[in-house]
C-alpha positions in Angstrom: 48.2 32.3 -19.3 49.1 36.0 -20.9 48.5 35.4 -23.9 45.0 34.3 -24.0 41.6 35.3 -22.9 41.2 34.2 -19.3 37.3 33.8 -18.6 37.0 36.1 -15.1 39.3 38.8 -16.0 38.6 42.1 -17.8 41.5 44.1 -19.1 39.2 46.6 -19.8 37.8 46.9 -16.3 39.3 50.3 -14.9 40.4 50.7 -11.4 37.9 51.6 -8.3 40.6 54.6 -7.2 43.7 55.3 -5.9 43.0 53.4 -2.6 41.2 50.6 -0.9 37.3 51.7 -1.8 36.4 50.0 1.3 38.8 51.9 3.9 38.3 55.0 1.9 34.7 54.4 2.6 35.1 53.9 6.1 34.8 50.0 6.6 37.7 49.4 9.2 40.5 51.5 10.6 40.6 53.0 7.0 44.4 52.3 6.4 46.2 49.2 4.3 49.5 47.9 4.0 49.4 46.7 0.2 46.7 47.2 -2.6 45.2 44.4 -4.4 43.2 45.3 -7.6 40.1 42.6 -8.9 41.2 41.8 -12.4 37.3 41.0 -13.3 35.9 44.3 -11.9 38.8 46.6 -11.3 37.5 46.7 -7.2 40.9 47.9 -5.2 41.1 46.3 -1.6 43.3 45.8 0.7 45.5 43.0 1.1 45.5 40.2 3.6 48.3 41.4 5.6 46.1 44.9 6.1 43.7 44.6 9.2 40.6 44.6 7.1 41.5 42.4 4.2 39.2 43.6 2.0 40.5 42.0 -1.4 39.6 39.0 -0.2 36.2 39.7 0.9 35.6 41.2 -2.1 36.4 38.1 -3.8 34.3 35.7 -0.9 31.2 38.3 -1.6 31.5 38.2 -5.8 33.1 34.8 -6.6 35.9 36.9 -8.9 38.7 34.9 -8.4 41.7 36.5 -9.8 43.6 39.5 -8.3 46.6 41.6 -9.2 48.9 43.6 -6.9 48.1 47.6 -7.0 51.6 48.1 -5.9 54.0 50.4 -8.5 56.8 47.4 -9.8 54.5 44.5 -9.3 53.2 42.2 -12.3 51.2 39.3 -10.7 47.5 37.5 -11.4 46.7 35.5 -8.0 44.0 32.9 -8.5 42.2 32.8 -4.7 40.6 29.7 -6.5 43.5 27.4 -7.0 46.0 29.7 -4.6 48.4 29.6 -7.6 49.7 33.5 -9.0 49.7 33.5 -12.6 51.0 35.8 -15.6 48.0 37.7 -16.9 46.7 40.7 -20.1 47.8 44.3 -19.3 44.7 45.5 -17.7 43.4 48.9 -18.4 45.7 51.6 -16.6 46.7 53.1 -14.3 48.3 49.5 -13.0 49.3 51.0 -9.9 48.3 53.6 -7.1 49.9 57.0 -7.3 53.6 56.8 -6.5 53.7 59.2 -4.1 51.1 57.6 -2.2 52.8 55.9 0.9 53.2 52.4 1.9 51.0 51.8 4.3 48.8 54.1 3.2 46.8 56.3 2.7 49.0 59.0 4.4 47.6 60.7 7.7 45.5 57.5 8.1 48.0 54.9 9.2 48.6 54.7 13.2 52.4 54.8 14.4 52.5 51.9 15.3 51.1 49.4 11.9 53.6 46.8 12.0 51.7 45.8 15.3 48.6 46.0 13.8 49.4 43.8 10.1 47.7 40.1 10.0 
């Protein structure tokens, strides 16, 4: 799947931000556990382990199936179409959030005690 054009991804779609655009915004608690980044749009939500799960209602609200992982280290396409992950293009950078941005994140946002509080 890298090495061709994949209809419903952009590599030249740049990220929303360093952080979940809809808990930045104020939808939710306004914390995540893991970043997922929309490879048609660039949107960053949060994943479905975070209590908001924005990623995927990004992707119930658009129709734009195919996600990447936000997190530093991770190379992955998900398809929330066929539920299968995929090898995709380098997508326009940064391919990440900022490294010294914590996990959860964002820091001074995430409650003491998260771990209760993941899906």
């Amino acid at each position: 799947m890298a090495d061709q054009e994949i209809p419903g991804i952009d590599p030249q779609a740049a990220p929303s931000g360093p952080g979940c655009a809809d808990c930045l915004a104020g939808d939710g608690p306004g914390w995540w556990f893991h970043l997922r980044r929309c490879a048609a749009c660039g949107r960053i939500g949060c994943c479905d382990s975070s209590p908001s799960q924005h990623a995927t209602t990004h992707y119930r609200k658009t129709g734009h199936p195919y996600i990447t992982s936000y997190e530093p280290g991770e190379e992955w396409f998900y398809d929330n179409e066929t539920e299968q992950f995929y090898e995709g293009p380098r997508l326009a950078p940064p391919s990440a959030h900022p490294a010294d941005q914590p996990v959860p994140g964002p820091a001074g946002a995430v409650p003491q005690d998260w771990q209760q509080r993941l899906n």
